[in-house]
Biopython code that builds the backbone (N, CA, C, O; Angstrom):
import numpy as np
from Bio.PDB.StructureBuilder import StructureBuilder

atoms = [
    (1, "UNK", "N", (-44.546, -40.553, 11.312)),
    (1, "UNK", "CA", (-45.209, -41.327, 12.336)),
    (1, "UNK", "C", (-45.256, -42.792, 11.889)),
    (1, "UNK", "O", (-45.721, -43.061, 10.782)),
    (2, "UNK", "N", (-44.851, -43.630, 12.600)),
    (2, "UNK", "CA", (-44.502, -45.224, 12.476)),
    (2, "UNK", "C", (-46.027, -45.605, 12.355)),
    (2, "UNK", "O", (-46.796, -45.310, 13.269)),
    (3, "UNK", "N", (-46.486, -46.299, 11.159)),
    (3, "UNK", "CA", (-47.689, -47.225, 11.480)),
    (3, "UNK", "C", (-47.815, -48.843, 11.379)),
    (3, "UNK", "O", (-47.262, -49.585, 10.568)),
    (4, "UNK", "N", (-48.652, -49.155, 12.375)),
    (4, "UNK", "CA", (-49.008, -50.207, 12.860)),
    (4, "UNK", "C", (-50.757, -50.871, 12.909)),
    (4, "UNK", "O", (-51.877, -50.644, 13.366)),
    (5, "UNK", "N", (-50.040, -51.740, 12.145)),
    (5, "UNK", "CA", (-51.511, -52.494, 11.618)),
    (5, "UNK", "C", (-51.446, -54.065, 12.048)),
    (5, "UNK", "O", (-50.516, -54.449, 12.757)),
    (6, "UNK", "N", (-52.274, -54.801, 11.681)),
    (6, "UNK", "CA", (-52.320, -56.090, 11.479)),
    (6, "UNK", "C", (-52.766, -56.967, 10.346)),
    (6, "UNK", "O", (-53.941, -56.762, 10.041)),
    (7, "UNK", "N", (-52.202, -57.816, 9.691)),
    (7, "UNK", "CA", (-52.504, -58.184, 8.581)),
    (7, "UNK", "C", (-53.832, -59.011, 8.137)),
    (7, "UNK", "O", (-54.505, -58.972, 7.107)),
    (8, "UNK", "N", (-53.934, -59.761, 9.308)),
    (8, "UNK", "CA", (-55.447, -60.134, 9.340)),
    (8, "UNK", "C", (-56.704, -58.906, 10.089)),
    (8, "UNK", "O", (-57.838, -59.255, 10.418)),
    (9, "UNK", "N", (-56.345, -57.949, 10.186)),
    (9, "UNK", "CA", (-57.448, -57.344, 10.255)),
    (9, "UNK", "C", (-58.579, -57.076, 9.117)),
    (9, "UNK", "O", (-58.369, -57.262, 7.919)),
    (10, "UNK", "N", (-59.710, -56.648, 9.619)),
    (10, "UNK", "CA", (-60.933, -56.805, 8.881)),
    (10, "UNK", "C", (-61.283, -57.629, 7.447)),
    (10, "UNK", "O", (-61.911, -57.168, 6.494)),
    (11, "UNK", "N", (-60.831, -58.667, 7.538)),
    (11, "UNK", "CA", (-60.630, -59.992, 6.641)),
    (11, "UNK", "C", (-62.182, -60.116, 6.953)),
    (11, "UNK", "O", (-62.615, -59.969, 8.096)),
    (12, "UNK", "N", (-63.033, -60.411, 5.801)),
    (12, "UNK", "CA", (-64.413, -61.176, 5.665)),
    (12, "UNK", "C", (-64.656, -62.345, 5.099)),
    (12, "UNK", "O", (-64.444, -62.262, 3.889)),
    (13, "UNK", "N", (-64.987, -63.344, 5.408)),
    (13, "UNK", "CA", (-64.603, -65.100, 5.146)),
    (13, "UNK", "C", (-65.711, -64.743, 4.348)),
    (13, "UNK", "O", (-65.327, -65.351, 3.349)),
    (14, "UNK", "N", (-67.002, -64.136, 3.920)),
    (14, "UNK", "CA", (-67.767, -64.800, 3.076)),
    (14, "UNK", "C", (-67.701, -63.607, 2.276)),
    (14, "UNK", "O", (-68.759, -63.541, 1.650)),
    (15, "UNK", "N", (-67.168, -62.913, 2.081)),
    (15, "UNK", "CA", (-66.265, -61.999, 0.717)),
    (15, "UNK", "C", (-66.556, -62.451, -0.592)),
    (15, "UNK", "O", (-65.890, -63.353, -1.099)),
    (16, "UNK", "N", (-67.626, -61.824, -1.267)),
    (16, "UNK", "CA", (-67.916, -62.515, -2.900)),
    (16, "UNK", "C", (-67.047, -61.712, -4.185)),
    (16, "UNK", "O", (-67.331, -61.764, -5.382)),
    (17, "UNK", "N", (-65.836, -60.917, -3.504)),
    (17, "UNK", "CA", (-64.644, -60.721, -3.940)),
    (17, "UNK", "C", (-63.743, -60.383, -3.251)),
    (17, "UNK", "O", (-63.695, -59.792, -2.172)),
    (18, "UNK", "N", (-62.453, -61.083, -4.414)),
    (18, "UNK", "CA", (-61.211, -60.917, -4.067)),
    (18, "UNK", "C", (-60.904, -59.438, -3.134)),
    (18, "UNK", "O", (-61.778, -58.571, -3.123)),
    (19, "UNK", "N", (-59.948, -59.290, -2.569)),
    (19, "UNK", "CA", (-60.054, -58.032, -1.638)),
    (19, "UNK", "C", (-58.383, -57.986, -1.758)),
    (19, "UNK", "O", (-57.472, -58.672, -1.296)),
    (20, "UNK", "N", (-58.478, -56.727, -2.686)),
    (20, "UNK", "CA", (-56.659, -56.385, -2.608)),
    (20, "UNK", "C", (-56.499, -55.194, -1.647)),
    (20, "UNK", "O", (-57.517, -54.503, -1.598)),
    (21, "UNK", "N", (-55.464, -54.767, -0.854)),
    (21, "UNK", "CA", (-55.230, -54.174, 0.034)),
    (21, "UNK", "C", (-53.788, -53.586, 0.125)),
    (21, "UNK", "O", (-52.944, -54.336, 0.614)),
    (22, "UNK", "N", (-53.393, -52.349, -0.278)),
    (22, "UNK", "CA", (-52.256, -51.648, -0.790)),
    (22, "UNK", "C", (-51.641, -51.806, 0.616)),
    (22, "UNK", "O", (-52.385, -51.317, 1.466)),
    (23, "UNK", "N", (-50.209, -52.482, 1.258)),
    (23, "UNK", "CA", (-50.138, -51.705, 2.257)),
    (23, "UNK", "C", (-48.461, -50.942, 2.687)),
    (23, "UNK", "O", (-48.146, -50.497, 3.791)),
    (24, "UNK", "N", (-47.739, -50.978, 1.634)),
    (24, "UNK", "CA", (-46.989, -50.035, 1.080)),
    (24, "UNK", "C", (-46.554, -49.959, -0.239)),
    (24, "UNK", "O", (-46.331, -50.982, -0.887)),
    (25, "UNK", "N", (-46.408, -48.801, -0.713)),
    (25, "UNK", "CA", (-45.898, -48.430, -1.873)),
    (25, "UNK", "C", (-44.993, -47.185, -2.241)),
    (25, "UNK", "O", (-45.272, -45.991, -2.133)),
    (26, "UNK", "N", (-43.660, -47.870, -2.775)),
    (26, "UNK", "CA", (-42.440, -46.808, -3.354)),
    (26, "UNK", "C", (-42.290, -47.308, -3.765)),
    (26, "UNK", "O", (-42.726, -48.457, -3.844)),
    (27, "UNK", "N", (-40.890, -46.280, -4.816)),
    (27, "UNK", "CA", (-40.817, -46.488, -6.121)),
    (27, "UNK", "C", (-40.083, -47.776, -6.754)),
    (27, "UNK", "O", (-38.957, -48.230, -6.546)),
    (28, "UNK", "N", (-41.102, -48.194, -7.584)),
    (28, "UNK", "CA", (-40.566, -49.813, -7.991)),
    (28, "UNK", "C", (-40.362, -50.708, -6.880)),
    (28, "UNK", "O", (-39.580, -51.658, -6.889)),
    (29, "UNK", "N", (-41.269, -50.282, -5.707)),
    (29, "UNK", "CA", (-41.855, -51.248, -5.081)),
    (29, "UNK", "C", (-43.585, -51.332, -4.279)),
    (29, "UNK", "O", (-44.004, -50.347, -3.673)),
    (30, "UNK", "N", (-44.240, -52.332, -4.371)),
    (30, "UNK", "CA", (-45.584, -52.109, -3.529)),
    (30, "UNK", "C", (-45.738, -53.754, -2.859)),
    (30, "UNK", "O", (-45.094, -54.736, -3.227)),
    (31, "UNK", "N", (-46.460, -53.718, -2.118)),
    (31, "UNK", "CA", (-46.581, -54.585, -1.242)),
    (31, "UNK", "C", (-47.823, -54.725, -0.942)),
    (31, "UNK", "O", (-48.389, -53.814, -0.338)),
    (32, "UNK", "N", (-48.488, -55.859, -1.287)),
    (32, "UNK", "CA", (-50.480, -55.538, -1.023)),
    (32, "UNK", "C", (-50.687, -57.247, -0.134)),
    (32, "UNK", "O", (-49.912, -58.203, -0.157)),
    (33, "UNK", "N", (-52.046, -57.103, 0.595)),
    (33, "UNK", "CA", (-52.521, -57.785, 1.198)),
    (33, "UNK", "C", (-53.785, -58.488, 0.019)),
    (33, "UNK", "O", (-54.602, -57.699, -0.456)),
    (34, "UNK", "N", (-53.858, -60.219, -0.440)),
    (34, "UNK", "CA", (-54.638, -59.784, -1.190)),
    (34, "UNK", "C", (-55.369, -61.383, -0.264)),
    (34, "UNK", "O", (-54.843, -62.311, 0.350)),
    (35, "UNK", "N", (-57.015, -60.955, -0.663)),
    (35, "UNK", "CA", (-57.577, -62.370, 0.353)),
    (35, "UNK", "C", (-58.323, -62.982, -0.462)),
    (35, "UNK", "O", (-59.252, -62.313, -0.914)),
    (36, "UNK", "N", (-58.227, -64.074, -0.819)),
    (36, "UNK", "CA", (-59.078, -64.568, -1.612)),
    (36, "UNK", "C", (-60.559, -65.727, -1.162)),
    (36, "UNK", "O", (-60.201, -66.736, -0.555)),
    (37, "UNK", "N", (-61.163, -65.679, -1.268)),
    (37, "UNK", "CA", (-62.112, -66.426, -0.626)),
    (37, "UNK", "C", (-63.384, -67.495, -1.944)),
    (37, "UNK", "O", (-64.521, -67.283, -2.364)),
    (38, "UNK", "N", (-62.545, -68.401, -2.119)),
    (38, "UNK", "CA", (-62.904, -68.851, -3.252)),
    (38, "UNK", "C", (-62.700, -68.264, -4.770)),
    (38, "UNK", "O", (-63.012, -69.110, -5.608)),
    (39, "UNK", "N", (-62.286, -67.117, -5.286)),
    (39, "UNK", "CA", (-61.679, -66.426, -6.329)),
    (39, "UNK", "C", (-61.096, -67.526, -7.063)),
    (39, "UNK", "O", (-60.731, -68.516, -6.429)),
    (40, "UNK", "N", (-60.955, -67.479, -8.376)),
    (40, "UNK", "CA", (-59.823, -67.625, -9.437)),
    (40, "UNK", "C", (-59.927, -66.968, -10.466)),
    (40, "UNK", "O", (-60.954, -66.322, -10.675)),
    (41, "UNK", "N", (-58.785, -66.981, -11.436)),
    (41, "UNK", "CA", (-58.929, -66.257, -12.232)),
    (41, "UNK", "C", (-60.012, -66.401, -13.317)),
    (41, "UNK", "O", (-60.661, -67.447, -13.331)),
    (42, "UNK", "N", (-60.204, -65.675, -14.007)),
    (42, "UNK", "CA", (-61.097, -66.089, -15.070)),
    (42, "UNK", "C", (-60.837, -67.233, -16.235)),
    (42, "UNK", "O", (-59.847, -67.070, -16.948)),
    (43, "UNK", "N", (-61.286, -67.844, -16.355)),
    (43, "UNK", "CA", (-61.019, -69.068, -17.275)),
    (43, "UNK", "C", (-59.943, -68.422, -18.790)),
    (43, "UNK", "O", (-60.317, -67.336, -19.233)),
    (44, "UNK", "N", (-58.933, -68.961, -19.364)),
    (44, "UNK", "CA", (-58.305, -68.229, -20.291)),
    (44, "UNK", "C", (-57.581, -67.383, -19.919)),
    (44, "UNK", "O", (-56.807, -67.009, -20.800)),
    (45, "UNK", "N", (-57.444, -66.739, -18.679)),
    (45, "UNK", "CA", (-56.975, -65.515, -18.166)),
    (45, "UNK", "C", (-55.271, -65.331, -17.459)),
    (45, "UNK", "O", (-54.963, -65.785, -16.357)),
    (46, "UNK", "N", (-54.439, -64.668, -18.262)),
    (46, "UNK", "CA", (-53.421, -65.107, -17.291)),
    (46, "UNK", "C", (-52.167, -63.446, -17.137)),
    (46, "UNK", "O", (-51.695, -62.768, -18.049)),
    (47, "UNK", "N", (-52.075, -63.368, -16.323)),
    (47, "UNK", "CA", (-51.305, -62.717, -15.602)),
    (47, "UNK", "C", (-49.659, -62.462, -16.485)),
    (47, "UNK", "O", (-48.800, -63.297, -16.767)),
    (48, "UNK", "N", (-49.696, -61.183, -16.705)),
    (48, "UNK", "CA", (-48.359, -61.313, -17.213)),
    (48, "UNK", "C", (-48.157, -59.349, -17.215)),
    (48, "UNK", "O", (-48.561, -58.369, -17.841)),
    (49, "UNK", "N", (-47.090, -59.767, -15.838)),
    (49, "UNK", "CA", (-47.053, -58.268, -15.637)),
    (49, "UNK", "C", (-45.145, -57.613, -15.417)),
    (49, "UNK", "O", (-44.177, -58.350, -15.233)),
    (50, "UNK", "N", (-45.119, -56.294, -15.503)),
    (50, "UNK", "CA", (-44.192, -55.759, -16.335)),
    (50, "UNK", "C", (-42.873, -56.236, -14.717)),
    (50, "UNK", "O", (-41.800, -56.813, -14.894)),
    (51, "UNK", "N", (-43.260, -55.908, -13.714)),
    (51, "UNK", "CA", (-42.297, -56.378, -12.696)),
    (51, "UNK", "C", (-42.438, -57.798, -11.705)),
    (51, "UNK", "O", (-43.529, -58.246, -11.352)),
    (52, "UNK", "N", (-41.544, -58.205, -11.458)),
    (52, "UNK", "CA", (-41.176, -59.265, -10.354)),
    (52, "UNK", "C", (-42.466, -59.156, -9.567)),
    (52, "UNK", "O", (-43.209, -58.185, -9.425)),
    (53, "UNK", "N", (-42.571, -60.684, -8.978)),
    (53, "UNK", "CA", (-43.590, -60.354, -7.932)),
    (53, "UNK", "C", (-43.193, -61.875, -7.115)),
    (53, "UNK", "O", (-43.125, -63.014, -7.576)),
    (54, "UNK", "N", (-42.992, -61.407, -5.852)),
    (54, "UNK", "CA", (-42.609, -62.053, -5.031)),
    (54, "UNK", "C", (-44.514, -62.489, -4.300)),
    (54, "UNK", "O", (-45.334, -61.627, -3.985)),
    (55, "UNK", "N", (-44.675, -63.585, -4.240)),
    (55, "UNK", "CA", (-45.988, -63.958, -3.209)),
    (55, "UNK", "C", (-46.203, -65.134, -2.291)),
    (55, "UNK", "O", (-46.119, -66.302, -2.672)),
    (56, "UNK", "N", (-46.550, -64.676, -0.780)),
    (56, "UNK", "CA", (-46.704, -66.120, -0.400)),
    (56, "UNK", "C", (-47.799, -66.218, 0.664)),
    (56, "UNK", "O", (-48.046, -65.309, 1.456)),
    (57, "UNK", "N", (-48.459, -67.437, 0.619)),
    (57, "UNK", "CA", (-49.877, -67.519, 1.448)),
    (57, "UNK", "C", (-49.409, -67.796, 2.590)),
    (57, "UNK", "O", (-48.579, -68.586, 3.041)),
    (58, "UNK", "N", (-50.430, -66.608, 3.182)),
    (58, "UNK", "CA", (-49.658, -66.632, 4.788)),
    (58, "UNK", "C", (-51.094, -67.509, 5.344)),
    (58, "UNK", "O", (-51.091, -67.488, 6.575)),
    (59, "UNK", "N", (-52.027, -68.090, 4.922)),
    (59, "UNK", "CA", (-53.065, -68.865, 5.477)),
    (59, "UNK", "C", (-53.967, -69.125, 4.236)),
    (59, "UNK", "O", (-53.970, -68.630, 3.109)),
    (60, "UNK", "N", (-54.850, -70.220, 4.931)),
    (60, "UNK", "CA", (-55.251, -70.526, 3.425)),
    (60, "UNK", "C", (-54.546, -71.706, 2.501)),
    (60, "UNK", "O", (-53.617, -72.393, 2.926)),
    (61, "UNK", "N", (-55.021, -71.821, 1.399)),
    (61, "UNK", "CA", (-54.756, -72.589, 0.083)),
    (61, "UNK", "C", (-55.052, -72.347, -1.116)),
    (61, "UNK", "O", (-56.158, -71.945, -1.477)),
    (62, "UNK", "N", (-53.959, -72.598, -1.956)),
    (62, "UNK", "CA", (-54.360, -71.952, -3.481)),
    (62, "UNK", "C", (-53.449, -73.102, -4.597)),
    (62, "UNK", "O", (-52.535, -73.892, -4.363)),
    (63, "UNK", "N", (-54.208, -72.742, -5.894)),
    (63, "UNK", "CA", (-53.765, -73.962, -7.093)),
    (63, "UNK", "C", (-52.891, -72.556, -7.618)),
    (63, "UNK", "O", (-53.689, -71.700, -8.003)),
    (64, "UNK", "N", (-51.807, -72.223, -7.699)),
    (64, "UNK", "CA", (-51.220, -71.325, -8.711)),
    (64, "UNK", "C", (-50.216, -72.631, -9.800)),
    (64, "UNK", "O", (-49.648, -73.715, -9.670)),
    (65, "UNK", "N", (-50.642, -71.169, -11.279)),
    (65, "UNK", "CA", (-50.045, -72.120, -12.321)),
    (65, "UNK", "C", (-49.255, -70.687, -12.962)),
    (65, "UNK", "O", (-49.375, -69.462, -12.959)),
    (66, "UNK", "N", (-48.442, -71.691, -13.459)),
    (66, "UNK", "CA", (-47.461, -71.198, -14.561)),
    (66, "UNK", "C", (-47.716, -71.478, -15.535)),
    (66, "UNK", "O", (-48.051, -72.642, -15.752)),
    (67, "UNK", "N", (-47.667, -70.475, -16.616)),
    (67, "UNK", "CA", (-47.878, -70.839, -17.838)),
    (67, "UNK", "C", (-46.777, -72.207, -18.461)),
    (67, "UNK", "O", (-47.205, -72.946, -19.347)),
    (68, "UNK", "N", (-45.761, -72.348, -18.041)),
    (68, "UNK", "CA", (-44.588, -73.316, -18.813)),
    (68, "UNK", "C", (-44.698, -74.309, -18.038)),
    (68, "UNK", "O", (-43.939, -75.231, -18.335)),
    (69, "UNK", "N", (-45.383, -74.489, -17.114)),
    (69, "UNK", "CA", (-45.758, -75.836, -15.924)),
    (69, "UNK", "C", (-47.129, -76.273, -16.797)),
    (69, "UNK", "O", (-47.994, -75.641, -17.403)),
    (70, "UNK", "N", (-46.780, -78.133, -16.457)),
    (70, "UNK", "CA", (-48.062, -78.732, -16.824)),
    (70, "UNK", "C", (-49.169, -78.847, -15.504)),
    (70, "UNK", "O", (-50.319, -79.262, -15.646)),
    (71, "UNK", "N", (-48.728, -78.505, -14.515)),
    (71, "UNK", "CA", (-49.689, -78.535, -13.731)),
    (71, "UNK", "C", (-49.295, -77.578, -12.579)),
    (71, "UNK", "O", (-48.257, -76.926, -12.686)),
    (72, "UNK", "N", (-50.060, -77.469, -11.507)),
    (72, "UNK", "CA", (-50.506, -75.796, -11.023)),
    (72, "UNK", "C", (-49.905, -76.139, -9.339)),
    (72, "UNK", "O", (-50.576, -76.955, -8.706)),
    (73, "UNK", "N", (-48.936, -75.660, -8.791)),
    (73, "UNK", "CA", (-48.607, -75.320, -7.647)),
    (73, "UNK", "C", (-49.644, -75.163, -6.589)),
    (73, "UNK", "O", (-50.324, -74.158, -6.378)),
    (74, "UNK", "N", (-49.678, -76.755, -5.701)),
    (74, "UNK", "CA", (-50.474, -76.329, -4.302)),
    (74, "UNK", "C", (-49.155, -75.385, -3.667)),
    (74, "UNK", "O", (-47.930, -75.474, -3.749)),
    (75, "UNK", "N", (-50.111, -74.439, -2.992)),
    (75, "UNK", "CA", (-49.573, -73.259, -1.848)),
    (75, "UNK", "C", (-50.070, -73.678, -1.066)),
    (75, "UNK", "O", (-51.122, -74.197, -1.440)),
    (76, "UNK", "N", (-49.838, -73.784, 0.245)),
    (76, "UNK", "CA", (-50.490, -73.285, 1.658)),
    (76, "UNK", "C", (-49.744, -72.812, 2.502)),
    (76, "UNK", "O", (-48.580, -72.938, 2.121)),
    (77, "UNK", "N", (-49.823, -72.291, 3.535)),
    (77, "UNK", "CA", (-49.587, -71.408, 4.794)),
    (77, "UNK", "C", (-47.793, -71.766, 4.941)),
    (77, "UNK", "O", (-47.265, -72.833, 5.253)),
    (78, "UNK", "N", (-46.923, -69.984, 4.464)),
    (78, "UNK", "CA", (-45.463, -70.282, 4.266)),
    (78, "UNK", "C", (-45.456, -70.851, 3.009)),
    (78, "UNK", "O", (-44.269, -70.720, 2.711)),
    (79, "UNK", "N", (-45.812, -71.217, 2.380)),
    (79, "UNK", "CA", (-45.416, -71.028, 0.991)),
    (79, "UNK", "C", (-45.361, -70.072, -0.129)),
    (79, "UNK", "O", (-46.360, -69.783, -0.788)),
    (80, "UNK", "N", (-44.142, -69.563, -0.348)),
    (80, "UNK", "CA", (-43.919, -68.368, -1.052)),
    (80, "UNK", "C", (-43.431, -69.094, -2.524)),
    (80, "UNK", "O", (-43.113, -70.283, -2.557)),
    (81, "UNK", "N", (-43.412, -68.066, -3.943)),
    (81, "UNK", "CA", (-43.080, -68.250, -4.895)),
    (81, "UNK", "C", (-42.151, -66.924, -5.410)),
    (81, "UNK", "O", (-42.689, -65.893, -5.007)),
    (82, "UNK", "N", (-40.734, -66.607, -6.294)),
    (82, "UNK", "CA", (-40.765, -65.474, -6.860)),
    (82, "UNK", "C", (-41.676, -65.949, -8.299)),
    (82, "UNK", "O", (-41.835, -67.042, -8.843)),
    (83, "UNK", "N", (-42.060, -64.876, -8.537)),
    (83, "UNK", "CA", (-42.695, -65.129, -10.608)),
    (83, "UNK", "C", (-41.784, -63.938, -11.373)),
    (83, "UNK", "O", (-42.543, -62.984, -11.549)),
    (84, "UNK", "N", (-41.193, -63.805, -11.601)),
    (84, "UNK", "CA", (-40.212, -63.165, -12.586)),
    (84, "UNK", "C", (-41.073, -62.453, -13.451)),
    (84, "UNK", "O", (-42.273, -62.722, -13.513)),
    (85, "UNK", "N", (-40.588, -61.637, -14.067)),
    (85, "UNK", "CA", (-41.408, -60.283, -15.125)),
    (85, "UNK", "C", (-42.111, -61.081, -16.062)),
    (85, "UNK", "O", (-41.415, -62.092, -16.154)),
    (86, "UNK", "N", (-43.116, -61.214, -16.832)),
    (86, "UNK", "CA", (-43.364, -61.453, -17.823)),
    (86, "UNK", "C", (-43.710, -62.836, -18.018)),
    (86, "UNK", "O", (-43.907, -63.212, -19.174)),
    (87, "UNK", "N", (-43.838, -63.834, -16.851)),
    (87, "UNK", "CA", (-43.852, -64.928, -16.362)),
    (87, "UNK", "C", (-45.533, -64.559, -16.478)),
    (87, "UNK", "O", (-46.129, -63.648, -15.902)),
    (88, "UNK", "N", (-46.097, -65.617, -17.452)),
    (88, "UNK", "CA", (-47.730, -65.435, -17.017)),
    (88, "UNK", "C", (-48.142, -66.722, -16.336)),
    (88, "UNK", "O", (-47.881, -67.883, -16.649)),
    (89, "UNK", "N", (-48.973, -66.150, -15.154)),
    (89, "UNK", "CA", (-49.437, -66.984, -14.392)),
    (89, "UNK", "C", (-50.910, -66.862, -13.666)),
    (89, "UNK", "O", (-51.317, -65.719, -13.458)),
    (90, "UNK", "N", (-51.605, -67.803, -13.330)),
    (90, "UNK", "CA", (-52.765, -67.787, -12.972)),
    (90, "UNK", "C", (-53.023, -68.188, -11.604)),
    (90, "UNK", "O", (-51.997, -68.640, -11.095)),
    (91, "UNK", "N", (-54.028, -68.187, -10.819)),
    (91, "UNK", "CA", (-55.051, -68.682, -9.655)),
    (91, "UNK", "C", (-55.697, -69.734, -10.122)),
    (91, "UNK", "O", (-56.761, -69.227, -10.477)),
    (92, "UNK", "N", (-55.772, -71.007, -10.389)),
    (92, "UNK", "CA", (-56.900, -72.009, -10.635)),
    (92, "UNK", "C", (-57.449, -72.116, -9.921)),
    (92, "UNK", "O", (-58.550, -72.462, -10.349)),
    (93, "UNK", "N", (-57.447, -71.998, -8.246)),
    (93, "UNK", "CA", (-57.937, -71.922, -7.008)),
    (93, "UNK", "C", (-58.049, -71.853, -5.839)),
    (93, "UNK", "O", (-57.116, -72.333, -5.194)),
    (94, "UNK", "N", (-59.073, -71.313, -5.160)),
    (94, "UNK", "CA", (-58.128, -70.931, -4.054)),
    (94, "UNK", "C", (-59.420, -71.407, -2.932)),
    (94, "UNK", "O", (-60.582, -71.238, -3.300)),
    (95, "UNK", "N", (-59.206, -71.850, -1.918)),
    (95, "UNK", "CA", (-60.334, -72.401, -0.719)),
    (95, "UNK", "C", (-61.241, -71.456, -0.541)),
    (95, "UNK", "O", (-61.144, -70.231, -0.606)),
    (96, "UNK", "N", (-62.054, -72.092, -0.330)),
    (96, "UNK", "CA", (-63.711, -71.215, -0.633)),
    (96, "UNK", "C", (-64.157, -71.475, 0.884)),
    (96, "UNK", "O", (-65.030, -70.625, 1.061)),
    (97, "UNK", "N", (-64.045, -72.050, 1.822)),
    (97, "UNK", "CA", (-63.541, -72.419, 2.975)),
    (97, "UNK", "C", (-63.413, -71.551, 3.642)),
    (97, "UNK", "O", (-64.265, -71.048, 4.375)),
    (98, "UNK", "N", (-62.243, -71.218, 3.481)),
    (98, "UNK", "CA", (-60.622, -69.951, 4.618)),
    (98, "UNK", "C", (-60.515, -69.499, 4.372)),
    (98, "UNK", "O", (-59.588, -69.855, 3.645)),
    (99, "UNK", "N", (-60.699, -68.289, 4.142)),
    (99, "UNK", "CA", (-59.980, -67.280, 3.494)),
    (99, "UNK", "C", (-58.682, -67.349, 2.896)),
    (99, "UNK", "O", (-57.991, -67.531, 3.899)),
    (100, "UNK", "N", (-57.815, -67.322, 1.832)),
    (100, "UNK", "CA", (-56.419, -67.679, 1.338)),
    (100, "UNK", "C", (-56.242, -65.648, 1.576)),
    (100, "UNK", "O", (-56.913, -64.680, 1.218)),
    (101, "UNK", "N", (-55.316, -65.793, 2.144)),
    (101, "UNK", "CA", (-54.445, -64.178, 2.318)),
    (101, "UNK", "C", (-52.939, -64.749, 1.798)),
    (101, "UNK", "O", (-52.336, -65.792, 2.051)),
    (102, "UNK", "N", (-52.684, -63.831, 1.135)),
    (102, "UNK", "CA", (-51.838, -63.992, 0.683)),
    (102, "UNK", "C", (-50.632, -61.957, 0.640)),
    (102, "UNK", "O", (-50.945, -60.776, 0.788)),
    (103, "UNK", "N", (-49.766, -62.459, 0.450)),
    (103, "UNK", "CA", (-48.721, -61.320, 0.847)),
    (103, "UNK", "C", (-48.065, -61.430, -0.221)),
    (103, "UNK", "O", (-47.499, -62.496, -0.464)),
    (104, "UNK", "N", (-47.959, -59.886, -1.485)),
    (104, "UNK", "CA", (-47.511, -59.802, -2.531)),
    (104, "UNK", "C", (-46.562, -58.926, -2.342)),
    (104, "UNK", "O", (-46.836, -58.099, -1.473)),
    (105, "UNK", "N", (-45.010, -58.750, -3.106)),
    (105, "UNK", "CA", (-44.526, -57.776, -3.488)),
    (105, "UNK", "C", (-44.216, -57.917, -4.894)),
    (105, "UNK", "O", (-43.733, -58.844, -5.543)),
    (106, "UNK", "N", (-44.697, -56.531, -5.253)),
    (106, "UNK", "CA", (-44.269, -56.195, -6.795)),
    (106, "UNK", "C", (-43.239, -55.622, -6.728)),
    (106, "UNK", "O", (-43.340, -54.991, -5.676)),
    (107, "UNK", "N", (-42.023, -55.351, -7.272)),
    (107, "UNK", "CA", (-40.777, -54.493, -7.392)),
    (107, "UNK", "C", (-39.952, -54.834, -8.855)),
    (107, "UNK", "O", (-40.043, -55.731, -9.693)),
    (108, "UNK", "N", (-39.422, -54.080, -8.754)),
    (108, "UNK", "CA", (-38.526, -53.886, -10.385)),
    (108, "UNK", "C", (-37.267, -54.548, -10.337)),
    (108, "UNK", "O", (-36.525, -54.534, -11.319)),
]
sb = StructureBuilder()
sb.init_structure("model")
sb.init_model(0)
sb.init_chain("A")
sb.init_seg("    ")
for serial, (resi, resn, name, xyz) in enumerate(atoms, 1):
    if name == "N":
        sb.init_residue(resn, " ", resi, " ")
    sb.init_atom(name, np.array(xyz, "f"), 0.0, 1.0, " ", f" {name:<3s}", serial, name[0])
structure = sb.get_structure()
């Protein structure tokens, strides 16, 4: 049976966390809805995970950094990034404002 959703559904703007949202997953691949509403990462904290991850803010605004960058990627609305395996990277910030939704794929 074909399903049909919407990606901004039940989004909460004053969300006092991040809100990840699975919305497919096979093998050596998943695809999540994630919304951030003022979130970043934890100070020191950085991201360094075993597959590819394709991401891009479909609304919203966010500071993403790369670890080998001196300074941190504005995103906003259509702006996608790939981050390659093992690539550690962070959230410095994200609008506390708008909700930042953002559209991830992980795959191998």
């Amino acid at each position: 049976m074909p399903t049909c959703a919407n990606l901004f559904d039940e989004i909460s703007p004053a969300a006092t966390e991040e809100e990840v949202t699975p919305l497919l997953s096979r093998p050596g691949l998943r695809i999540e809805r994630i919304v951030s509403t003022g979130q970043a990462s934890p100070p020191g904290f950085w991201y360094d995970q075993d597959q590819e991850e394709w991401v891009m803010v479909v609304s919203g605004a966010a500071l993403l950094r790369l670890a080998e960058e001196a300074e941190p990627r504005r995103m906003g609305a259509g702006d996608y990034l790939l981050i390659p395996a093992h690539c550690r990277h962070r959230v410095d910030w994200t609008d506390p404002m708008v909700p930042t939704v953002w559209l991830a794929l992980h795959f191998a």
